[in-house]
C-alpha positions as CSV (number, residue, x, y, z in Angstrom):
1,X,1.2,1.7,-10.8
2,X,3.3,1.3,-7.7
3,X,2.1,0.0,-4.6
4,X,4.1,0.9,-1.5
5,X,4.1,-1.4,1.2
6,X,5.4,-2.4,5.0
7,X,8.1,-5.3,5.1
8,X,5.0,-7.8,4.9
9,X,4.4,-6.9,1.3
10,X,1.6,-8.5,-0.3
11,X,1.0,-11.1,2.7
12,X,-2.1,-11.6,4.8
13,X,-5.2,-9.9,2.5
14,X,-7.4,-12.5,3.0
15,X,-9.1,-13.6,5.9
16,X,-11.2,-12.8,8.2
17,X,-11.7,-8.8,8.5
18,X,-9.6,-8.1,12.0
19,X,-6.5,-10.2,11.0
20,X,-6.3,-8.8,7.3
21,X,-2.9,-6.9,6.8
22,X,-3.4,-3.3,5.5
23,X,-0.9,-3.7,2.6
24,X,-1.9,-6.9,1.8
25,X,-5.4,-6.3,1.9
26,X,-4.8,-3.5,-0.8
27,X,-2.5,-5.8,-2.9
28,X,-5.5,-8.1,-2.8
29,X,-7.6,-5.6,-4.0
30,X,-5.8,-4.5,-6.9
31,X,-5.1,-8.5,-7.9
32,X,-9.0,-9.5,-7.5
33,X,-9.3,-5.8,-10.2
34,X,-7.2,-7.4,-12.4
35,X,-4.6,-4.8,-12.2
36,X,-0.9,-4.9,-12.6
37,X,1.6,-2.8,-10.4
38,X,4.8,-2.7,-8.9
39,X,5.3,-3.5,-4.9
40,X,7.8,-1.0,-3.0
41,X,8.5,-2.4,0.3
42,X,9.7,0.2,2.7
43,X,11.2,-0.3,6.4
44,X,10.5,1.4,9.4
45,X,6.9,-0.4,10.8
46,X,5.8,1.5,13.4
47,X,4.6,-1.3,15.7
48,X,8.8,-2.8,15.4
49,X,10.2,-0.2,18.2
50,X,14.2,-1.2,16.5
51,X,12.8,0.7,13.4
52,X,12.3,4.0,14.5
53,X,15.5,5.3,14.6
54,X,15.7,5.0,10.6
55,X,12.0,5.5,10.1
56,X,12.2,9.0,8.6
57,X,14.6,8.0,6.2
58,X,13.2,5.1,5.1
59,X,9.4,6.5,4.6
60,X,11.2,9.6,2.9
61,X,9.9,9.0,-0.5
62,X,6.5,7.8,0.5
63,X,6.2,10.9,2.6
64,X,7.0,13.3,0.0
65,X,4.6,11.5,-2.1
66,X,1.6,11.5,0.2
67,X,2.2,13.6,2.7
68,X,2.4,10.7,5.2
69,X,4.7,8.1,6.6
70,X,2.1,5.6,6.5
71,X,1.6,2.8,4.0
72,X,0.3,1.3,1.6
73,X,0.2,3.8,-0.8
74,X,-0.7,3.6,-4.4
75,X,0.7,5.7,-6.8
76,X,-1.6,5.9,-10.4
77,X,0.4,6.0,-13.6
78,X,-0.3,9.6,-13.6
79,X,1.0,10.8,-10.4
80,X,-2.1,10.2,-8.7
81,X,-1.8,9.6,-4.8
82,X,-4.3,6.7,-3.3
83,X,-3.5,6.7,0.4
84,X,-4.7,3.5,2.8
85,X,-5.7,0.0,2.5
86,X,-9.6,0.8,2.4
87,X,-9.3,3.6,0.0
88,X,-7.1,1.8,-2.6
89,X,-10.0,-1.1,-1.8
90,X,-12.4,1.5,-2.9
91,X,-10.3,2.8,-5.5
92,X,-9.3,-0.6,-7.0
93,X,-13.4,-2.1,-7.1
94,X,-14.3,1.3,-8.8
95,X,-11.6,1.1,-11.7
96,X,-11.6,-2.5,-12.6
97,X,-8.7,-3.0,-14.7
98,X,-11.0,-4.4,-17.6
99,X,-12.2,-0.7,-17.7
100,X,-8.9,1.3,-17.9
C-alpha cells in the first residue's frame, strides 16, 4: 500500500476535528487499522501560492492515478484507488488489517 501525501506527511491526525490534517488524519487511520504502507510525499500544496508553478508536474503521478491533483491518496496492493482523507478513514476502519 502507498499512501500519497502533501509536504506535511503523516503530521497533525489527531486532534480536534477542524485542525486535523487531511493526510495525516488518513495516515492515522491506517496506523490505528493496523496497517502497513508506504508514505509518498508530493509538492505542490495548493494553499502555498510559490507551488503552483510546478504543481502539474509534481501531482503528475498522483493524477494519473486518481484522476485528481488532490491528496492523500491510497493506492491498495492491487491497484486499487482510495481517494480523500474521509474515504481512506472509511476504507481503513472497514478493512482492519487483522482481517486482510
Amino acid at each position: 500500500m502507498v499512501l500519497y501525501t502533501c509536504a506535511s506527511g503523516t503530521s497533525f491526525g489527531s486532534g480536534p476535528g477542524p485542525f486535523k490534517h487531511p493526510c495525516g488524519h488518513a495516515a492515522k487511520a491506517l496506523d490505528d487499522a493496523g496497517h502497513r504502507y508506504e508514505v509518498k510525499n508530493v509538492g505542490g500544496g495548493s494553499l502555498m501560492f510559490w507551488t503552483w508553478p510546478t504543481r502539474a508536474r509534481d501531482r503528475a503521478e498522483v493524477k494519473r492515478l486518481s484522476g485528481q491533483n488532490s491528496v492523500p491518496i491510497l493506492v491498495l496492493d492491487d491497484g486499487e484507488v482510495v481517494t480523500g482523507s474521509g474515504t481512506i478513514v472509511k476504507w481503513a476502519r472497514e478493512h482492519p488489517a487483522s482481517a486482510v
